[in-house]
C-alpha positions as CSV (number, residue, x, y, z in Angstrom):
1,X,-36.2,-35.0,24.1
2,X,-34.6,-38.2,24.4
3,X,-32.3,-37.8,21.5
4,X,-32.6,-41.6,20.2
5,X,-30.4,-42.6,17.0
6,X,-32.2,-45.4,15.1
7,X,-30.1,-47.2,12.9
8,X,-31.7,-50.0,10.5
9,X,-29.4,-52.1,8.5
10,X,-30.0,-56.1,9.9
11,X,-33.4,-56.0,8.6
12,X,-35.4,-54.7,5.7
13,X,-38.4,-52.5,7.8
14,X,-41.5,-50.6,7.1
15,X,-41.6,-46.9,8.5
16,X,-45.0,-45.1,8.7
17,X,-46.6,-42.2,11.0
18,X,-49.3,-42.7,13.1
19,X,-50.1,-40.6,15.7
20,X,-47.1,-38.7,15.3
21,X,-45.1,-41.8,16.2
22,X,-42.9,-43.5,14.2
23,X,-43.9,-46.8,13.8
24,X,-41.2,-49.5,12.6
25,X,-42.2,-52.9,11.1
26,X,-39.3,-55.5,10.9
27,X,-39.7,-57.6,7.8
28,X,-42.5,-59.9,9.0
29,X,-41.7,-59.3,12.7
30,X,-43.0,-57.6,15.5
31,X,-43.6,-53.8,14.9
32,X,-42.4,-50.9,17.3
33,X,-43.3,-47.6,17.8
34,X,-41.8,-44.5,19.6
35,X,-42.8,-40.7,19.4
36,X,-40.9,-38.6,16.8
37,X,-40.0,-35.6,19.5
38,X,-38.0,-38.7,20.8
39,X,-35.7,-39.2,17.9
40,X,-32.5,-37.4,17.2
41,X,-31.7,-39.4,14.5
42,X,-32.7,-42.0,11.7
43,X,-29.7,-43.9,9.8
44,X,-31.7,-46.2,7.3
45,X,-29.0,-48.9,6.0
46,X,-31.1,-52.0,4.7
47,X,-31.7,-51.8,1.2
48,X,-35.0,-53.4,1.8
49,X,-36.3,-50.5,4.0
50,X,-39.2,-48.3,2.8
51,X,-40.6,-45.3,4.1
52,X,-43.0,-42.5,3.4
53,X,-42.7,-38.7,2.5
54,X,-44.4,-38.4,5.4
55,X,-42.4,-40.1,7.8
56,X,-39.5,-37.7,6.3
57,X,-41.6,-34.9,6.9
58,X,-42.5,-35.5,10.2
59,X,-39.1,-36.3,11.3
60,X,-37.8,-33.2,10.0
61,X,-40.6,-31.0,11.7
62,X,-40.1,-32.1,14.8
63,X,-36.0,-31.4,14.7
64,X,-34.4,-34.9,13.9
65,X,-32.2,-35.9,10.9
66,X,-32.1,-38.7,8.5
67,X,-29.3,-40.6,7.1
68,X,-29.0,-42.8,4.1
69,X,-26.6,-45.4,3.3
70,X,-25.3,-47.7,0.8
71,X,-24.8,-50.9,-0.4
72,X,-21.6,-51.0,2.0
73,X,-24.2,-49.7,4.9
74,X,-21.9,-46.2,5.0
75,X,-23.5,-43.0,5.0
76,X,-23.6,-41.6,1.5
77,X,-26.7,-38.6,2.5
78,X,-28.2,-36.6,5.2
79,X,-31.4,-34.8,5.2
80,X,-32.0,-31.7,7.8
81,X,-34.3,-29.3,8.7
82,X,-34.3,-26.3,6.8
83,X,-36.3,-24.0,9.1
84,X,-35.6,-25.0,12.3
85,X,-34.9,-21.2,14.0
86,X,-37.6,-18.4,14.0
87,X,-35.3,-16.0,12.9
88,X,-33.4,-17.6,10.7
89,X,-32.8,-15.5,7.8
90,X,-31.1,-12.7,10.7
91,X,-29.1,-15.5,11.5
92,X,-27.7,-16.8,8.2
93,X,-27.3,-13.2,7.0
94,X,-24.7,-12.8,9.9
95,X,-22.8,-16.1,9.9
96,X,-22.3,-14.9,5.6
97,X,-21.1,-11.7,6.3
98,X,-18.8,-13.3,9.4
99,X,-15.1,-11.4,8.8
100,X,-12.1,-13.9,7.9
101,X,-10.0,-12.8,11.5
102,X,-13.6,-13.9,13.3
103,X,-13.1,-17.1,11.5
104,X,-9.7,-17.9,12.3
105,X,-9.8,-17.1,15.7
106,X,-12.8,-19.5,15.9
107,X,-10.7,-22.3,13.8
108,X,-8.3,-21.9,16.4
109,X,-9.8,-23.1,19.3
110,X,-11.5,-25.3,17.4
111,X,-7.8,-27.0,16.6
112,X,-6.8,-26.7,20.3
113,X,-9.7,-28.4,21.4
114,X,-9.4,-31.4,18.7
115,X,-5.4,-31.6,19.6
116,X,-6.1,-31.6,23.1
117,X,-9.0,-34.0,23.2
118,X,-6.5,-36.8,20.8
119,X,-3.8,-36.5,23.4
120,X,-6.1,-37.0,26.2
121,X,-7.2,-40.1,24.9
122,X,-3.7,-41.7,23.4
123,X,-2.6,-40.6,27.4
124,X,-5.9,-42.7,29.1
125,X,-5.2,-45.6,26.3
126,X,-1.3,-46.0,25.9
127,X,0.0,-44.4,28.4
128,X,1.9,-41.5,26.1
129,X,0.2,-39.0,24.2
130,X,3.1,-39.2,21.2
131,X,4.0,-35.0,22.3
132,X,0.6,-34.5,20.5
133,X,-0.4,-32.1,23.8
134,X,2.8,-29.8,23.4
135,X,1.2,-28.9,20.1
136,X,-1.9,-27.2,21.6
137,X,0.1,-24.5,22.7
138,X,1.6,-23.6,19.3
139,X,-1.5,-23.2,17.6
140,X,-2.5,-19.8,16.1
141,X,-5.2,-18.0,14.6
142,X,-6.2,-19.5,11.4
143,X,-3.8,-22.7,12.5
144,X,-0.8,-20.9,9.6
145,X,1.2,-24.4,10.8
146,X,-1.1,-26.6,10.3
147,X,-0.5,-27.9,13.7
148,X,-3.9,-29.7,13.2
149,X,-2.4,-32.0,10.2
150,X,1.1,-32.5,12.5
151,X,-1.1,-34.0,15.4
152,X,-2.6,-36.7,13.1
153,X,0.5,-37.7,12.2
154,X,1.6,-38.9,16.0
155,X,-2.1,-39.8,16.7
156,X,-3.1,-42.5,14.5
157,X,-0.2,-44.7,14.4
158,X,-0.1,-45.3,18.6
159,X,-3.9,-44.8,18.5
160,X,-4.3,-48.5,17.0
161,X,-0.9,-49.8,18.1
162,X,0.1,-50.1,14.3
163,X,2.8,-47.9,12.7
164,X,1.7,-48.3,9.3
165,X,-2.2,-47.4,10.4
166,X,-3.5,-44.7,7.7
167,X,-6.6,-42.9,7.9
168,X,-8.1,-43.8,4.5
169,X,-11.8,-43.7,3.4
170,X,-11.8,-46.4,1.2
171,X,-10.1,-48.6,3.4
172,X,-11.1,-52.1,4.0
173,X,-10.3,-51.9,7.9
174,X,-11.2,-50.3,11.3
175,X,-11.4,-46.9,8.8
176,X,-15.1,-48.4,7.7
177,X,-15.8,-48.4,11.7
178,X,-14.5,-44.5,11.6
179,X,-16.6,-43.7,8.3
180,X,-19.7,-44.4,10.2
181,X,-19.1,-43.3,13.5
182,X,-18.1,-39.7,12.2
183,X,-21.2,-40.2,9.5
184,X,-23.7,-40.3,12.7
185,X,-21.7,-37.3,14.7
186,X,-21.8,-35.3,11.6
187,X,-25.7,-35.8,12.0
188,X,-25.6,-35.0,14.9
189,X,-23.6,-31.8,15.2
190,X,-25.3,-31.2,11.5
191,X,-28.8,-31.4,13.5
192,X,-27.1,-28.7,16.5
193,X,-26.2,-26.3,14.0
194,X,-29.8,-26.3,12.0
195,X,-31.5,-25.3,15.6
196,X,-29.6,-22.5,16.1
197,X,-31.0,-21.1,12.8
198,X,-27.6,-20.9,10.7
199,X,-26.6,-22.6,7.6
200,X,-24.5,-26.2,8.0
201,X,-23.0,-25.8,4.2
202,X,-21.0,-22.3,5.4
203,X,-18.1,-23.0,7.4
204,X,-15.4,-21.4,9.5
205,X,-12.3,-23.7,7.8
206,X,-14.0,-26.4,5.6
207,X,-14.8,-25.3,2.4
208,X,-15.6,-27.7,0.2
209,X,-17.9,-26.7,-2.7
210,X,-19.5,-29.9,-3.0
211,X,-20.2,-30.4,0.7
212,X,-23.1,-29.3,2.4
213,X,-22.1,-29.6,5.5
214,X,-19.1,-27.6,6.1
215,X,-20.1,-26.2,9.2
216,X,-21.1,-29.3,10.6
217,X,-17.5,-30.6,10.0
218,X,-15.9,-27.9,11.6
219,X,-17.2,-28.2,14.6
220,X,-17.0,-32.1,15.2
221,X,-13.5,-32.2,15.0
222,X,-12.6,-32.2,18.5
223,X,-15.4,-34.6,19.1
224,X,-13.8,-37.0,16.7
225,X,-12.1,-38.8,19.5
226,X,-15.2,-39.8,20.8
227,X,-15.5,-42.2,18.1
228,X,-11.8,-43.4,18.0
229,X,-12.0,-44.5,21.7
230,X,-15.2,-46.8,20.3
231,X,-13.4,-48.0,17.6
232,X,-10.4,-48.6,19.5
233,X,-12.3,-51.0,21.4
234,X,-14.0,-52.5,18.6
235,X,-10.4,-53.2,17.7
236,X,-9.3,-54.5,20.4
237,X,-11.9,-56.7,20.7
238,X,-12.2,-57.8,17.0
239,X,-9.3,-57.1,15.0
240,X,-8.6,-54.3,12.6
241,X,-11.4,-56.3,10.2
242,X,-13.8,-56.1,12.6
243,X,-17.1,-56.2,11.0
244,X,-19.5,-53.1,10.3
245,X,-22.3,-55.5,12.0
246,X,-25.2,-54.8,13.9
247,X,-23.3,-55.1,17.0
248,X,-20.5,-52.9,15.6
249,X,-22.8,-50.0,14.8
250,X,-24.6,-50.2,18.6
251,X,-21.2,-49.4,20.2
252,X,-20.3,-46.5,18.1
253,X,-24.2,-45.0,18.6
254,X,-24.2,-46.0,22.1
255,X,-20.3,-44.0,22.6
256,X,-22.3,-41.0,20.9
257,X,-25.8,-41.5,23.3
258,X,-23.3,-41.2,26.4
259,X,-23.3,-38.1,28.0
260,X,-19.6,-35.9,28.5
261,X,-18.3,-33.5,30.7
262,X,-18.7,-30.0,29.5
263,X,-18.0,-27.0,31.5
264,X,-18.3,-29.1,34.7
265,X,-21.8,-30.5,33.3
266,X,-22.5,-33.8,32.0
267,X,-24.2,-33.4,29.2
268,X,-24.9,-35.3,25.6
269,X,-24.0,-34.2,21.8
270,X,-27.3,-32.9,21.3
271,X,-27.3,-30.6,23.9
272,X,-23.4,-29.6,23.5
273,X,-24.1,-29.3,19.3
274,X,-26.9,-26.9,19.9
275,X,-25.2,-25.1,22.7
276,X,-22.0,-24.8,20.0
277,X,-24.3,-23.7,17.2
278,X,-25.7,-21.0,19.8
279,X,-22.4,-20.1,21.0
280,X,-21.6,-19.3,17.0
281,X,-24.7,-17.0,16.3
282,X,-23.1,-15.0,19.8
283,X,-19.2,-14.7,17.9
284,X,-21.3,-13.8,14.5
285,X,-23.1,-11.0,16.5
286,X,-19.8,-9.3,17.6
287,X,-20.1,-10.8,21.3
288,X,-16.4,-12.9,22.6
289,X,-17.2,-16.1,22.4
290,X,-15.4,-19.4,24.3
291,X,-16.3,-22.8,22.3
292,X,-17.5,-25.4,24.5
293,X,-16.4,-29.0,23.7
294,X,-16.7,-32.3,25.4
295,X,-13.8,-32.5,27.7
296,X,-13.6,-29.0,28.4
């Protein structure tokens, strides 16, 4: 599978299935097709764009994920496969009975990885990582310190060479860039999880009752600064308004296609989602389990 992530927002665009292909008709331009086992995910942001239950469908069956965005082409919904493991319903069963120590101990290097992994990047970038990688060492089962939230507070001011810098949603700044680069990893790591038959809505830390994909957003957290470095750059190149634009939206899907070192393997977010979402069905069995992140 070549993991493709389409994104559609320039142009409204036709989608239909033919041939299990996904064929994509631009407005009243030239039309495009590519096979559906090819795509990782679709991120439909034109208003204008139509599609059919069956392109849904046939996305879905064949492993892929579709996101929907909004007016301000930010990703407001996700759609996943629901069956995507033969033995699913083994493996759901034991990720809802998973014991609270199990789940900090997993949270745990889950926070060491994301701390590392933010002052790896603020030391390749500026030279300093702020003391964020003295704080990998303090973390403990369940993160009781919160060493997670102390982190952020040294990384985001250096990471954009701007004290005041805030990491807010609703921003009108380089936060819209973040939005959608963490929308499409969610999707990603969202699609990962859903392979390895367990459920994205049931997380280790997240628990957000009105989020589906608290799993999912556990586990992209030390991936985040994949999408920082792209933004970074956006930044750099375009000012803190830089525009959510077509161009915008290829870097931060093209930082995502790359592929990362992993246990001495180069290998892409697919492969390292479904690997982690593999790797959590072991430490829900009983087995010791070692998360795997990019960088490690």
């Amino acid at each position: 599978m070549t993991e493709r992530v389409i994104d559609i927002s320039q142009t409204g665009a036709c989608l239909r299935v033919r041939h299990r292909q996904l064929v994509i008709t631009l407005g009243d331009g030239p039309t495009e097709s590519m096979p559906m086992d090819d795509i990782g995910v679709v991120v439909s942001s034109h208003p204008r764009t139509t599609f059919s239950q069956a392109v849904l469908s046939e996305l879905i069956r064949q492993g892929g994920s579709f996101v929907v965005c909004d007016e301000k082409c930010l990703p407001v919904g996700m759609l996943l496969p629901l069956a995507s493991n033969y033995i699913q319903v083994e493996r759901m069963a034991a990720q809802a009975n998973a014991k609270l120590p199990l789940k900090k101990r997993l949270w745990q290097q889950v926070v060491v990885a994301k701390v590392k992994a933010q002052s790896q990047l603020l030391q390749r970038l500026r030279g300093t990582d702020a003391g964020i990688g003295a704080l990998a060492g303090r973390v403990r089962s369940g993160d009781p310190k919160n060493i997670e939230a102390q982190a952020a507070r040294r990384y985001w001011g250096p990471l954009f060479n701007d004290p005041s810098f805030r990491r807010n949603h609703d921003a009108d700044d380089q936060n819209r860039c973040l939005n959608y680069g963490y929308a499409v990893l969610r999707a990603i790591v969202a699609r990962g999880v859903c392979a390895a038959g367990l459920h994205p809505s049931l997380g280790i830390q997240h628990h957000n009752r009105y989020s589906q994909f608290c799993l999912a957003d556990d586990l992209m957290e030390p991936m985040r600064p994949i999408v920082d470095e792209a933004v970074v750059k956006l930044v750099d190149a375009k000012g803190a308004q830089a525009p959510l634009d077509k161009e915008s939206k290829a870097e931060l899907i093209g930082a995502l296609q790359k592929r990362y070192e992993c246990n001495g393997e180069k290998r892409t977010l697919f492969d390292i989602s479904n690997r982690l979402g593999e790797s959590l069905v072991s430490a829900f069995a009983g087995q010791k389990v070692t998360l795997s992140f990019p960088g490690a």
